[in-house]
N, C-alpha and C positions, 0 to 999 in steps of 0.2 A: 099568087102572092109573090112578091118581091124575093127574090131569094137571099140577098142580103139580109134582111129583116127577118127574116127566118133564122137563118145561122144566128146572127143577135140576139134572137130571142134564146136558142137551143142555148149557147156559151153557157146564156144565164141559168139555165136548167142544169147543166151540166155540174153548175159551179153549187144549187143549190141542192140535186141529188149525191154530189160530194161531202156535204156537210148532214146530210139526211142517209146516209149507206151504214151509219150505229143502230141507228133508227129501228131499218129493217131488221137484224138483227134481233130484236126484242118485239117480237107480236103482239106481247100481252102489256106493253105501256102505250097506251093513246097518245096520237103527236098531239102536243099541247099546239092551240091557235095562237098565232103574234097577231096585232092590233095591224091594220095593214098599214094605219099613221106608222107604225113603228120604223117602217122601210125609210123614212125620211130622215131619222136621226141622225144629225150628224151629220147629215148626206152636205159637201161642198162641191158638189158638181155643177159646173155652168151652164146654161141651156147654148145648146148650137143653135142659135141664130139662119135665121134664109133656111132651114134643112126643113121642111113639114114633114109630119109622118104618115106618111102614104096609107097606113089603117086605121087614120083617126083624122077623117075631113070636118075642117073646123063649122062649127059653127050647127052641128049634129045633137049633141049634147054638152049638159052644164062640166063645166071643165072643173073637178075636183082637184083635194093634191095627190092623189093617186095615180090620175090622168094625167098631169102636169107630168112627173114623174117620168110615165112612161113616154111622154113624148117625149120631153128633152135626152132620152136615153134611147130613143126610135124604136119603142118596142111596141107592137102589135097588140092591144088590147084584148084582143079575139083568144091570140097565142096565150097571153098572159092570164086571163082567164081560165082555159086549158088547164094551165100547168097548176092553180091553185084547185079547179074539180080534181086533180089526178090526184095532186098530193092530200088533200083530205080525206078521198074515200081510198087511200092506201090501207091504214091499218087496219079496217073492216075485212077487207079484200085479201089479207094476209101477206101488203105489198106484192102483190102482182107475183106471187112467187107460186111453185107447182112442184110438188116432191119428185125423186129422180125415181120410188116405184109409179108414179100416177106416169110420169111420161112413160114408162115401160111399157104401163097397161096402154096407152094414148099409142106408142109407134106398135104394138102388137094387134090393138084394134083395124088398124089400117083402115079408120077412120076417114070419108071425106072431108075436105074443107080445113086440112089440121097439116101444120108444117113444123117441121124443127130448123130453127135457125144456127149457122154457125158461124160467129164473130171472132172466131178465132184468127189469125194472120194465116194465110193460104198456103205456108209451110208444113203447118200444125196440122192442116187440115188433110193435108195430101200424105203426111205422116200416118193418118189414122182417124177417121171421122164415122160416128154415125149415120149407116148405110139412110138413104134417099135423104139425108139432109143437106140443106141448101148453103153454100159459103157465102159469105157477105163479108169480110174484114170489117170491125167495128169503124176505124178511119173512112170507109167507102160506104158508108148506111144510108147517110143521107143521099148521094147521086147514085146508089144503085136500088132505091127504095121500091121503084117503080115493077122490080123485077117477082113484088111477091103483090099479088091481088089482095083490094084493101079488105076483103071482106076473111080473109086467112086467120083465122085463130094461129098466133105462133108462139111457138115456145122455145126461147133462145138459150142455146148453150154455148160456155168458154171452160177455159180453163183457169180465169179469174172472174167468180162471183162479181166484183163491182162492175165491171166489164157490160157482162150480162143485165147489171140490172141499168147500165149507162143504154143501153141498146131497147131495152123493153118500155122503158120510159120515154124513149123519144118515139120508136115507132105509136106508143100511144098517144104523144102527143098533137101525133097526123090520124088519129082515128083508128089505126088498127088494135085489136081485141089480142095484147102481148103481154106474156109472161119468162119470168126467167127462171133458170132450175138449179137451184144450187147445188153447187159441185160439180155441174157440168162436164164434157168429156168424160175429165181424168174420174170422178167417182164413177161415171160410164162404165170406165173401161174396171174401174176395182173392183165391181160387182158381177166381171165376168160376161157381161153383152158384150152383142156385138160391132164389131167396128170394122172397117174396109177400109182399104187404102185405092180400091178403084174410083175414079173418077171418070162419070160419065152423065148423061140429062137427069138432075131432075123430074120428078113426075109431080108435077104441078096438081095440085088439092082442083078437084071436081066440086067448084062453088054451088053448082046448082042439087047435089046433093049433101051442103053442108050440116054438120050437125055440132050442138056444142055440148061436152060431155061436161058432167058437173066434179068442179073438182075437189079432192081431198084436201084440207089444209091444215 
């Protein structure tokens, strides 16, 4: 896939998990559905002309105004799709969220197949990080994506909640099985775990003995 088109599509994630981060917050209110006409209100945007959308070859399917939409804005139908399964079966799912004792029990099992992510900036991280967890700066997710196997259950921790859940939500947006942990690190480190400041490999989750534990929410 294009990698333009991709970044394009994420912005828009970005910008819609920014307005949906209250959201999470509250469990027990169901996101209410908008009409997906509703996306159009208002909308004065001009179509780019000569630009076709590389994930929508004309002539496939009846062109809605949904589909209009997304072409004129060059967004990936497949993507966009994605992001609307993610954000509906959020509130079921407890938004993708995992209590800071379930990862406790999760990095003490030393479970295969299970990784802790760290989107923290690599300062933080060398400061003080949850021993065998992985750094990723959230700015560097998308071009270092490659470095965690897709089949990895992961559970991302920061030191700002939104952060975390800006990082869980796009790795699911490529198909990995991601979750964020509130309070990350810093409640880490208040509850007296432990943390390191060595840095050295990784031990990369053994996919072929993965397991998924069921988790508390």
């Amino acid at each position: 896939m294009n990698k333009r088109w991709f970044i394009v599509t994420l912005a828009c994630l970005l910008v819609v998990l920014g307005m949906g981060t209250a959201l999470a917050a509250m469990p027990d209110q169901p996101m209410a559905h908008q009409p997906k006409q509703g996306m159009m209100a208002g909308d004065q945007h001009q179509p780019m002309m000569g630009q076709p959308n590389p994930c929508m070859p004309d002539g496939q399917m009846p062109m809605t105004d949904m589909m209009k939409m997304m072409q004129e804005r060059h967004l990936c139908p497949m993507l966009v799709a994605k992001m609307d399964d993610i954000l509906k079966a959020a509130p079921e799912k407890a938004y993708y969220r995992v209590g800071l004792e379930d990862l406790k029990s999760i990095y003490d099992s030393q479970t295969p197949g299970l990784l802790i992510l760290d989107v923290r900036p690599q300062g933080m991280y060398e400061a003080g990080h949850i021993p065998g967890s992985l750094s990723i700066p959230l700015p560097t997710l998308v071009e270092k994506m490659s470095l965690i196997h897709p089949d990895t259950v992961v559970y991302v921790v920061c030191a700002v909640d939104s952060n975390a859940t800006f990082a869980a939500y796009t790795l699911r947006m490529v198909g990995y099985d991601a979750y964020m942990v509130p309070g990350g690190v810093p409640a880490w480190k208040d509850k007296g775990y432990p943390l390191t400041t060595e840095i050295g490999p990784v031990q990369m989750p053994q996919m072929t003995q993965m397991q998924h534990p069921q988790h508390q929410h």
